[in-house]
C-alpha positions in Angstrom: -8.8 -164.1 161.8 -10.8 -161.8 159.7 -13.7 -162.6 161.6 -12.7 -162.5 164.4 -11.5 -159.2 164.0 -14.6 -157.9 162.7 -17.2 -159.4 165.7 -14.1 -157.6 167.9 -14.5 -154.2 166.1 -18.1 -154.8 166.8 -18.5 -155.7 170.4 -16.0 -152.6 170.7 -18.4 -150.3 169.4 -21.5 -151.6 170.7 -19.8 -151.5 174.2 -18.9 -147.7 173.8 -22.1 -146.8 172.8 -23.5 -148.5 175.5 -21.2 -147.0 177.8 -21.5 -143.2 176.6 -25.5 -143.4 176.3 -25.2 -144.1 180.3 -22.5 -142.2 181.4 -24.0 -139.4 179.2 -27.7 -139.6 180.3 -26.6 -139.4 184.3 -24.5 -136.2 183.6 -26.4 -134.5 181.0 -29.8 -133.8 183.0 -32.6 -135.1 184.8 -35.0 -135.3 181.9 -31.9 -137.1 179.6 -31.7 -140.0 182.8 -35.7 -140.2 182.9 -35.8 -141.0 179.5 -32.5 -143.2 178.8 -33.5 -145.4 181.8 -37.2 -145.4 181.8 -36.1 -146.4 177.9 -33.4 -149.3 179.5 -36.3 -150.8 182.1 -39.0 -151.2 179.3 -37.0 -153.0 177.2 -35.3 -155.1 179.8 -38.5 -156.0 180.9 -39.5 -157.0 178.0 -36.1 -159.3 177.4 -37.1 -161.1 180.4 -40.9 -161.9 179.6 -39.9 -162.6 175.9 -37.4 -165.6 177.8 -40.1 -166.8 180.0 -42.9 -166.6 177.5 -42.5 -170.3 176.8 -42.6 -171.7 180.4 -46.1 -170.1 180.9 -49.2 -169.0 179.2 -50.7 -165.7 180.1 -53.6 -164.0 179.2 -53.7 -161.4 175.6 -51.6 -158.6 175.8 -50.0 -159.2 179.5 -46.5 -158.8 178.2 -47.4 -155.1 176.8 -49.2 -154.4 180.4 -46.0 -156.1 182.0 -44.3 -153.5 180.6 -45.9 -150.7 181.0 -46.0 -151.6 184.5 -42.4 -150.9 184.5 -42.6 -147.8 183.2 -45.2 -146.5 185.7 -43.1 -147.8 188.9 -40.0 -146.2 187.4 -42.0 -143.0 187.2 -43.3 -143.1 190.6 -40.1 -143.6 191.8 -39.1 -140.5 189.8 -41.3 -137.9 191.1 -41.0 -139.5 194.9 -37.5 -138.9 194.6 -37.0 -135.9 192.9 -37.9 -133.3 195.5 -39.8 -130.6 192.8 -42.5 -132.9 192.9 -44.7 -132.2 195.9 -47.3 -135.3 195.0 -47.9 -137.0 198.3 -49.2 -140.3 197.9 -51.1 -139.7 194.4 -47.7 -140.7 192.2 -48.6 -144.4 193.6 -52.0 -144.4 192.1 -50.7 -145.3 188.0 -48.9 -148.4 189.7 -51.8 -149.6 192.0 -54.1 -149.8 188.7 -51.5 -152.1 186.8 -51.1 -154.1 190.1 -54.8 -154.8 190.2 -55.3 -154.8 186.6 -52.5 -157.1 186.0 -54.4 -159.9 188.6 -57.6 -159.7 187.5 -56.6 -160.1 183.6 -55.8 -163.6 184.9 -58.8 -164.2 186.1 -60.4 -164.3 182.5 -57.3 -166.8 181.5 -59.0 -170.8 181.9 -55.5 -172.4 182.2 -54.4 -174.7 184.6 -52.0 -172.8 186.5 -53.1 -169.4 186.5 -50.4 -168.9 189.3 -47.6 -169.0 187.3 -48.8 -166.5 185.3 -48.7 -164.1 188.3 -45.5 -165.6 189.6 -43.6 -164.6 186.2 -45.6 -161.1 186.1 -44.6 -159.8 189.4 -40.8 -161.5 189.1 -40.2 -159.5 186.2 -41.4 -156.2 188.4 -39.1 -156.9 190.9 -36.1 -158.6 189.0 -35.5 -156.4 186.6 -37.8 -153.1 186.7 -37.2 -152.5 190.5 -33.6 -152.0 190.5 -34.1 -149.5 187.6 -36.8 -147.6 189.6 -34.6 -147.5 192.4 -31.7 -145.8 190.4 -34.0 -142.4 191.0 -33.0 -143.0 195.0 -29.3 -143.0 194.0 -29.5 -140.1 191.6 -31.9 -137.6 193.3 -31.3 -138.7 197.4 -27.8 -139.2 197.3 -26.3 -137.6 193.9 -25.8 -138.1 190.2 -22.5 -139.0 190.9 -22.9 -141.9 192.6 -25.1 -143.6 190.8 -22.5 -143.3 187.5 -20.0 -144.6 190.5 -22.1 -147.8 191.1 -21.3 -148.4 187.4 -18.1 -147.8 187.1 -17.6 -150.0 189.5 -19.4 -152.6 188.2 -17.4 -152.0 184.9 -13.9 -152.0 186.7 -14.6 -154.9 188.4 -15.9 -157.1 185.4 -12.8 -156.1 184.0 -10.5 -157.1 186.9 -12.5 -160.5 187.2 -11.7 -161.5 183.3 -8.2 -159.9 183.3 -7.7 -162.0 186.4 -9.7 -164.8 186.3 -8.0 -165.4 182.8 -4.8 -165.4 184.0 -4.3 -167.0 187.3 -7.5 -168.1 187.7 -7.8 -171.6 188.8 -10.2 -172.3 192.0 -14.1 -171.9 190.6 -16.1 -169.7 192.6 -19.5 -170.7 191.5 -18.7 -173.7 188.6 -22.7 -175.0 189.2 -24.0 -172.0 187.5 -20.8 -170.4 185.9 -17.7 -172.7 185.3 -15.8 -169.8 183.9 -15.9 -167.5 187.4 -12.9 -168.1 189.6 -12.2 -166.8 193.4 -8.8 -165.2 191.8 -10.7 -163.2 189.0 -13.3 -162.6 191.9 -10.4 -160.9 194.3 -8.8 -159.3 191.4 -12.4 -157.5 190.1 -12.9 -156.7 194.5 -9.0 -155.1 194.4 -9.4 -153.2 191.2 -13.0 -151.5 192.0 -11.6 -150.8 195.3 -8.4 -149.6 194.0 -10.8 -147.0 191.7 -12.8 -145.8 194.5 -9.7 -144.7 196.9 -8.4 -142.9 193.6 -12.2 -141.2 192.8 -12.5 -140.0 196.6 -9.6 -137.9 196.0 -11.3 -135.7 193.6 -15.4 -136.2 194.4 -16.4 -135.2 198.3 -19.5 -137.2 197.9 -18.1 -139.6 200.3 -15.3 -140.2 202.3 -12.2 -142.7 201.7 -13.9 -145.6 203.2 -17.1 -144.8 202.6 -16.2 -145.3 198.7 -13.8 -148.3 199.0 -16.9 -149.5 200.7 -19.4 -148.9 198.1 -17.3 -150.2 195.3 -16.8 -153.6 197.5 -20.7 -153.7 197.8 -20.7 -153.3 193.6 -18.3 -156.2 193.4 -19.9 -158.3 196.0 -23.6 -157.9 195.0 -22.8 -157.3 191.3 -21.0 -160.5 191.2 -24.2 -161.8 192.3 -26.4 -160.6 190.0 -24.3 -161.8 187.5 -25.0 -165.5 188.8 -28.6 -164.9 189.3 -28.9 -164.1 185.3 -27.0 -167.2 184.8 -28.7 -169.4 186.5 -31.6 -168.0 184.8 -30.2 -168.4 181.4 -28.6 -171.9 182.5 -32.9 -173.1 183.8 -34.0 -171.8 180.2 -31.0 -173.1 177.9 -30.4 -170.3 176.6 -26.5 -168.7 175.8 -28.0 -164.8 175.8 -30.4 -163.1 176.7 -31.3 -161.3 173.8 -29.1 -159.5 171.0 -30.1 -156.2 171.2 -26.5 -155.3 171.7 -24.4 -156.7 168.9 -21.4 -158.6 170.0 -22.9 -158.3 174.0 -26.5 -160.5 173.3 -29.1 -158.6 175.4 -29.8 -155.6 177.9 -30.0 -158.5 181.1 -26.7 -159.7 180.2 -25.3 -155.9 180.5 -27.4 -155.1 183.2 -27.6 -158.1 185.4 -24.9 -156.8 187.9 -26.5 -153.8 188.8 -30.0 -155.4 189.7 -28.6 -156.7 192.9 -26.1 -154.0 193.1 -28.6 -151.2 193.1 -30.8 -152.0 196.3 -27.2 -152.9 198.1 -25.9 -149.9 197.4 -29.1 -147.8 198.3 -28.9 -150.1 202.2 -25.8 -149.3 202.4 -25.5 -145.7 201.6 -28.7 -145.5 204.1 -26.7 -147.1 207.1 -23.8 -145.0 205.8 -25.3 -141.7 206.5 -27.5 -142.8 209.5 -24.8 -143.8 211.7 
C-alpha cells in the first residue's frame, strides 16, 4: 500500500508540473511559449528516434540533425506566424538546408535499405515536430487562448474517458491496439470536453457557443486518435512507454500523443470556422 501510495504521490506531482509548465508558458509570454515548446518538440523528437533507433541504421549523428530539424521548423513556424516578423520567404531557408542535408548524409551510409533511414527521418518531422510547429498557428493567428483550450480539452476528456470507461465501460472501441478504450469512456470523455467548452464560452469571446462545443468535440475526436496512433506505435515496437522522462507518466509521446492529431484538426477547423 505504501508503494503504491508513494508512485501515486509521484505521478501527482509530475502531472502538475507538467500541467503548470504548459498552462504557464501559453499565458506568461511569447518568448516563455517559444522556449517551453521549442524545449517539448526537441525532446519529443528525440523520444521517438531513440524508439525507432533499433529498426534502422542511419548514418553518424542523424538523430542530433533529426533534432535540430525540429527546432528549425518550429522556429519558422514562429516567425511566419507571429506578425512582428516581416521575413518573407527567408525564415524557410534554415529548414530547406536540414531537408537537403538530412538526404544527402544518407547518401554516404552503404546499408541496404537506405530508404528506411529517410522513411523514419521525415516521420519523426511530421509525427511529432509538425504538430508542435503548428501550435504557433493556434497561438499567434487565432489567440493564446485557444491553444491552452485545445488542452484542456484534451485533459477533460482523458479524464472523462478513464472515469467512464472505468466504470461502465464495457463495448471496446479500438481492443486491436488498446483493449482498455471503451465506446462508453469514449462518449463520456466527448460529453465532459463538450460540457467544459459551453461553460468556457461564457466567460472567453474567442468563439461562440458552438463554435467551442465544436472545437472541444474535434480535441476528443482527433485526440482520441492520436492516442491510438502512439499505441499502435508502442504495441509494433513492444514497448509499455515511451520514455520516463516523466516519472509516474513514462515519456513526453505518451503525454503528448493526443494533441499531435488534435493540433492540425483544430487549425482546419478553426480555418473553415472563420471562413464561412
Amino acid at each position: 500500500m505504501a508503494l503504491s501510495l508513494k508512485s501515486l504521490g509521484v505521478r501527482a506531482v509530475t502531472g502538475a508540473v507538467f500541467v503548470a509548465t504548459i498552462v504557464g508558458s501559453i499565458l506568461w509570454n511569447q518568448y516563455s511559449f517559444a522556449v517551453a515548446f521549442i524545449a517539448f518538440s526537441a525532446m519529443a523528437t528525440a523520444e521517438f528516434y531513440r524508439l525507432v533507433e533499433g529498426m534502422t541504421h542511419t548514418p553518424r549523428g542523424t538523430k542530433f540533425v533529426d533534432i535540430l530539424g525540429s527546432i528549425l521548423l518550429f522556429l519558422t513556424l514562429y516567425i511566419y506566424a507571429d506578425k512582428n516578423f516581416d521575413m518573407s520567404g527567408i525564415i524557410t531557408v534554415p529548414y530547406l538546408v536540414y531537408f537537403l542535408v538530412r538526404f544527402i548524409m544518407q547518401l554516404y551510409d552503404k546499408v541496404e535499405r537506405p530508404l528506411e533511414g529517410w522513411a523514419y527521418s521525415f516521420l519523426g518531422q511530421i509525427y511529432v515536430a509538425l504538430p508542435f510547429a503548428l501550435c504557433n498557428i493556434l497561438y499567434y493567428r487565432f489567440s493564446p487562448l485557444i491553444l491552452l483550450s485545445l488542452f484542456v480539452f484534451i485533459w477533460v476528456n482523458d479524464t472523462g474517458a478513464y472515469l467512464v470507461g472505468c466504470t461502465i465501460g464495457k463495448h471496446r472501441l479500438f481492443e486491436r491496439i488498446s483493449p482498455k478504450k471503451s465506446w462508453e469512456g469514449f462518449w463520456g470523455g466527448v460529453v465532459l470536453a463538450t460540457a467544459t467548452a459551453y461553460v468556457a464560452s461564457l466567460y472567453i469571446d474567442v468563439l461562440n457557443t458552438w463554435q467551442w462545443m465544436g472545437l472541444a468535440l474535434i480535441c476528443s475526436v482527433f485526440g482520441t486518435w492520436g492516442d491510438l496512433c502512439e499505441s499502435l506505435i508502442k504495441r509494433s515496437l513492444n514497448v509499455k512507454d515511451s520514455g520516463n522522462i516523466l516519472p509516474g507518466h513514462g515519456g513526453l509521446l505518451d503525454r503528448f500523443d493526443s494533441i499531435l492529431l488534435a493540433v492540425p484538426a483544430a487549425i482546419l477547423y478553426l480555418f473553415i470556422v472563420f471562413t464561412l
